[in-house]
C-alpha positions as CSV (number, residue, x, y, z in Angstrom):
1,X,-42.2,130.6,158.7
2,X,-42.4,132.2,162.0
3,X,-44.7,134.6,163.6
4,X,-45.6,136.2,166.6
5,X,-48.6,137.6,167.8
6,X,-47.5,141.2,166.9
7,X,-46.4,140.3,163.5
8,X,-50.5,138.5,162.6
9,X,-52.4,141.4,164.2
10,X,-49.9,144.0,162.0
11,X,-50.9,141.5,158.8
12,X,-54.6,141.8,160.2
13,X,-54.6,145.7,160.5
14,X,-52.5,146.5,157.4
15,X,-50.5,144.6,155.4
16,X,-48.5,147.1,153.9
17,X,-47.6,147.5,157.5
18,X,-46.6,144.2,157.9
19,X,-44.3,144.3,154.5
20,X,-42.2,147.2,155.9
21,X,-41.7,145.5,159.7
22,X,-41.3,142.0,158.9
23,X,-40.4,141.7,154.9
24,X,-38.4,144.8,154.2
25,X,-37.0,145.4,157.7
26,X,-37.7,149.4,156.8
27,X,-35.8,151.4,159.1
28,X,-38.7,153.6,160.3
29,X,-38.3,157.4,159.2
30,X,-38.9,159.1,163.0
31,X,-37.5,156.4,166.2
32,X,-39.8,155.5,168.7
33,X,-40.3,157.2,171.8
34,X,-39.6,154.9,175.0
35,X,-41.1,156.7,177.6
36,X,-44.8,155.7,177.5
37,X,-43.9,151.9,177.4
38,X,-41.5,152.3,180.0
39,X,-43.9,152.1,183.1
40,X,-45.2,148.7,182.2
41,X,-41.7,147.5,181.5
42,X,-40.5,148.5,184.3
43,X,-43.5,147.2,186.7
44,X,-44.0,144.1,184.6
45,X,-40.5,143.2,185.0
46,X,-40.4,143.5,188.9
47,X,-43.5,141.5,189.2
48,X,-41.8,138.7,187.2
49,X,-38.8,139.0,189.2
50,X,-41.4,138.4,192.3
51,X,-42.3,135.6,191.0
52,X,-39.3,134.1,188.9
53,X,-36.7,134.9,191.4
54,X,-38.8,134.0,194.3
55,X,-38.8,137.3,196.0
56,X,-42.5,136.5,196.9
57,X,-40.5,134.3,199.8
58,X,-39.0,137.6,201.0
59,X,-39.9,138.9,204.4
60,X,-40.4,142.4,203.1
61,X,-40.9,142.1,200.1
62,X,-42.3,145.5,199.2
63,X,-38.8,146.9,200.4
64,X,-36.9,144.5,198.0
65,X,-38.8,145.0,195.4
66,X,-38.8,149.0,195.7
67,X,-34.9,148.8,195.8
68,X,-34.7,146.7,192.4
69,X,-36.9,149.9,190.4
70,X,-34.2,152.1,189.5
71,X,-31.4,149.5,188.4
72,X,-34.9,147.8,186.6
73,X,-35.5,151.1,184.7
74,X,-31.4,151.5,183.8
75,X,-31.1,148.5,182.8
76,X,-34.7,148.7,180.6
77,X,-33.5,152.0,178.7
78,X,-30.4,151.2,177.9
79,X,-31.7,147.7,176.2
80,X,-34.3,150.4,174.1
81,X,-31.6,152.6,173.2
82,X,-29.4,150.1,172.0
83,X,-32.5,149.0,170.0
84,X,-32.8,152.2,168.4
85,X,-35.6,153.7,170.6
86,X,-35.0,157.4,171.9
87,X,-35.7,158.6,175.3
88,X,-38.0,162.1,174.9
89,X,-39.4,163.0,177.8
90,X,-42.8,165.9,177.9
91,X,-42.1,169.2,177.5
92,X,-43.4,172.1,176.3
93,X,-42.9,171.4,172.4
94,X,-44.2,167.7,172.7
95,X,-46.8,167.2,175.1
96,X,-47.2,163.3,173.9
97,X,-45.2,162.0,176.8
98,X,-46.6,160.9,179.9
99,X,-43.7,161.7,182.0
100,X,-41.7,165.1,182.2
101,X,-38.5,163.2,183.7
102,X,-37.4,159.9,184.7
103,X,-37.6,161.0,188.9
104,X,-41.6,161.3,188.0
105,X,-41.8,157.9,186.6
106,X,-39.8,156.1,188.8
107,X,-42.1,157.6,191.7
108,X,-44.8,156.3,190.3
109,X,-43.6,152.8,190.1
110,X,-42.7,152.6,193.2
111,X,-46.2,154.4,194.4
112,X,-47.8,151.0,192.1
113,X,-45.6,148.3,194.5
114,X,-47.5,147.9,197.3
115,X,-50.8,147.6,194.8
116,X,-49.3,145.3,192.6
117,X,-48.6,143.2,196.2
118,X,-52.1,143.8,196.9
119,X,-53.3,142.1,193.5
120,X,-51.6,139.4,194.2
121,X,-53.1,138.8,197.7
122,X,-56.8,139.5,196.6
123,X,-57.0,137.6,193.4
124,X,-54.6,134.7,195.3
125,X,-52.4,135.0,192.2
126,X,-49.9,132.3,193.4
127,X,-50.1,128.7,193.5
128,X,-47.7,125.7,193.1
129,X,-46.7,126.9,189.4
130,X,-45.9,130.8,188.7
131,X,-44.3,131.6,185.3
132,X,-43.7,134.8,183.9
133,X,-42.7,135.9,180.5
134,X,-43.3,131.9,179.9
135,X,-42.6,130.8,176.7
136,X,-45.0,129.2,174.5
137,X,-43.7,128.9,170.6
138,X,-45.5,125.8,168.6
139,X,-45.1,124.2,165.6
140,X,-48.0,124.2,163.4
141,X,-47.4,122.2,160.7
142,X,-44.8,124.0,158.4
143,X,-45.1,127.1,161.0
144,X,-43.5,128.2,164.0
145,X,-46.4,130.6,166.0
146,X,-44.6,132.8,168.5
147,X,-45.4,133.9,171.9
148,X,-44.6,135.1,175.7
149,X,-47.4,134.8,178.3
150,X,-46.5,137.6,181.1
151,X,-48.0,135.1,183.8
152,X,-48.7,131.2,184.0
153,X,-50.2,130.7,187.9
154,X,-52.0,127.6,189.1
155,X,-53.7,129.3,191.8
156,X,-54.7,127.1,195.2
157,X,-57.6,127.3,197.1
158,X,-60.2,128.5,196.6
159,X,-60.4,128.7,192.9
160,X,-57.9,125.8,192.1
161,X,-57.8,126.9,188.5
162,X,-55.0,127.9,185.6
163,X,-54.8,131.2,184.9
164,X,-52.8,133.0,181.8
165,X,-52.1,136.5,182.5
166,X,-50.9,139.8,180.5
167,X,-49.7,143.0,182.6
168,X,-51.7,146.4,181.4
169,X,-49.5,149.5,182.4
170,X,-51.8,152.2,180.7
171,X,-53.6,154.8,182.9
172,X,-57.1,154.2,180.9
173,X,-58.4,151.2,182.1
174,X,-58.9,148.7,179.4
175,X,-57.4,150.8,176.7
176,X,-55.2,149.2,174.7
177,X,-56.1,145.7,175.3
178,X,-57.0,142.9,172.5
179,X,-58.5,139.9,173.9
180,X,-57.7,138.2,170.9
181,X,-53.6,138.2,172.2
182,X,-54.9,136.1,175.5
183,X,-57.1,133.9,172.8
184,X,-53.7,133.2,170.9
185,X,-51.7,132.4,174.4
186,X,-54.7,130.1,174.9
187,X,-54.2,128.4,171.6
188,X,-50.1,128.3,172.0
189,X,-51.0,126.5,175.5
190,X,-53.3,123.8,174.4
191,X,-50.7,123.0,171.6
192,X,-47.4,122.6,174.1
193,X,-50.4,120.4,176.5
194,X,-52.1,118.3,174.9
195,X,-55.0,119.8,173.9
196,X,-55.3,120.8,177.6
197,X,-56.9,124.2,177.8
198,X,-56.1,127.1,180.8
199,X,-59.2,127.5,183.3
200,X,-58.8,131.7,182.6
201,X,-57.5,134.3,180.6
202,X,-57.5,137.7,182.0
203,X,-55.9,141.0,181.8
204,X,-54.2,142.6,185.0
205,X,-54.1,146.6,185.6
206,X,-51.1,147.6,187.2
207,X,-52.6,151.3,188.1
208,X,-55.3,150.1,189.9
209,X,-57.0,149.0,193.0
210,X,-59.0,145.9,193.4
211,X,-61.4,145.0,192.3
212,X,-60.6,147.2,189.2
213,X,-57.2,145.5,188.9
214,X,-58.7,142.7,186.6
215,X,-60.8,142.4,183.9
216,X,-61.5,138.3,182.9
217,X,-61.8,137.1,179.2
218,X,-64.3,134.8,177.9
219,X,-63.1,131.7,175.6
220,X,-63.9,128.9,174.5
221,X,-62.1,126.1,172.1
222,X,-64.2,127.2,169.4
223,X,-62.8,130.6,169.3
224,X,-59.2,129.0,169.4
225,X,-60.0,126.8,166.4
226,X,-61.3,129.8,164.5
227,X,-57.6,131.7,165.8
228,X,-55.7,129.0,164.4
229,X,-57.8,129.0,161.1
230,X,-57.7,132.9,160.7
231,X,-53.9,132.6,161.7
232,X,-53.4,130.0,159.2
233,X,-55.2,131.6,156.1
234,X,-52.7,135.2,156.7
235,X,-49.8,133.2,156.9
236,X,-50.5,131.2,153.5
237,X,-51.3,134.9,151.7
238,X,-47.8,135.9,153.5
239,X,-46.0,133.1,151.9
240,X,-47.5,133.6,148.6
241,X,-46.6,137.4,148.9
242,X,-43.0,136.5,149.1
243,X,-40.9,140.0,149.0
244,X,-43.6,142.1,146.6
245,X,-44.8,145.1,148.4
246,X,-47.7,145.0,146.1
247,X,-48.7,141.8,147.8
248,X,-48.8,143.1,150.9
249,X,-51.5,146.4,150.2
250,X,-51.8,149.5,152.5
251,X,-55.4,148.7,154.2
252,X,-55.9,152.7,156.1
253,X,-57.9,152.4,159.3
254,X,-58.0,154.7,162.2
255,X,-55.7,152.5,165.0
256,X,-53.6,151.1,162.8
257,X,-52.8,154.4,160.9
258,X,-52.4,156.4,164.2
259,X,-49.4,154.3,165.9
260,X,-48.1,153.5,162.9
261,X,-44.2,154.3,162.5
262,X,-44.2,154.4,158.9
263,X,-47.4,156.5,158.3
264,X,-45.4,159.5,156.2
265,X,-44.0,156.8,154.0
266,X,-47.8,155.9,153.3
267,X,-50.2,158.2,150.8
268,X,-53.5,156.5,152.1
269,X,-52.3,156.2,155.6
270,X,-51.5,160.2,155.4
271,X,-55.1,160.8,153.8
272,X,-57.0,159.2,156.1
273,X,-55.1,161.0,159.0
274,X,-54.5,164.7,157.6
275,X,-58.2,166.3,158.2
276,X,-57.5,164.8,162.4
277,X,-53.7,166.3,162.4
């Protein structure tokens, strides 16, 4: 069977959340709001632009890539709509949304340009291989394990080293991040190379300066071989679960309950949220 990152960390937080994404296919009961994910789509997909499309070769490159934000961002939300997503921006009745209207986003891309340019420059994050949204799908023995590095750079002097890279678009610094998603990049890597292991994994801030702008994660091959274990071990309970929701329990626990999209179709998701609502 096939699995993607997303997919084993919803079977590790809760598998009853896991039985309605991937087994049922539940159509959630409220639609996702776009709007907080859309900065970090929006800047993650210009920066692979830079270096997919080679616009790191252009003269100005700040200019061309502030003139690619707003067709980016159309472009972006009308894939999410057509996915079902809705577009809600803040307002007085929902204060949840970071943005009160697209011109306010957009500004703050194009504010986060000339930084992302200046990541690039101070880490040296360019070399003579630059992927982005690379992908790295292995077989594992009856399994297909899923995944899409945001950056594969071989950087040149001085550090002469193979970096794997994902894009963070929050505005809390090192919110939201799970090391274990570079860890299972690493693993996908080694299995398409040979056993041949990146020199670093590391997260990249797009909201920030350096040398705030990245924060570098410690591996080792050990802690891959334990990933492909613990990876392993949920995908043989998944099999054996075949289609019974009972197989696939509601395990309540703070993060997973509080993003979930099917939390009022769960009693112990709902108790273990109520007294905080």
């Amino acid at each position: 069977m096939y699995i993607s990152y997303s997919g084993f960390k919803t079977y590790s937080s809760c598998p009853r959340a896991y039985w309605h994404s991937y087994v049922d296919k539940t159509v959630p009961p409220e639609p996702d709001n776009t709007v907080n994910s859309l900065y970090g789509s929006v800047i993650g997909t210009l920066m692979e632009d830079f270096y997919m499309k080679g616009l790191w070769r252009e003269k100005n490159v700040q200019k061309v890539l502030e003139d690619r934000i707003e067709p980016t961002y159309k472009r972006i939300v009308s894939d999410e709509l057509r996915r079902g997503r809705v577009l809600r921006w803040k307002s007085a009745q929902d204060k949840k949304p970071n943005y009160e209207s697209q011109d306010e986003l957009l500004a703050e891309v194009r504010d986060s340009i000339a930084r992302a340019i200046r990541i690039v420059r101070h880490y040296r994050l360019a070399g003579p291989r630059m992927e982005a949204e690379s992908k790295l799908d292995s077989d594992v023995g009856e399994h297909r394990l899923g995944g899409r590095a945001d950056f594969i750079i071989q950087r040149t002097s001085p550090h002469h080293d193979l970096v794997i890279l994902d894009g963070k678009g929050s505005k809390h610094r090192g919110s939201f991040v799970d090391p274990k998603q570079l860890k299972w990049y690493a693993m996908l890597y080694s299995f398409r190379n040979k056993n041949t292991l990146p020199d670093k994994l590391g997260f990249v801030y797009w909201r920030f300066d350096p040398p705030e702008s990245l924060d570098w994660v410690d591996f080792s091959p050990e802690d891959l071989i334990d990933l492909k274990d613990e990876v392993l071990t949920s995908l043989n309970k998944i099999v054996r679960g075949g289609q019974s929701k009972e197989a696939f329990p509601a395990k309540p626990n703070d993060q997973a309950c509080r993003f979930c999209n099917f939390i009022s179709m769960c009693p112990q998701g709902r108790n273990l949220m109520s007294p905080r609502s």
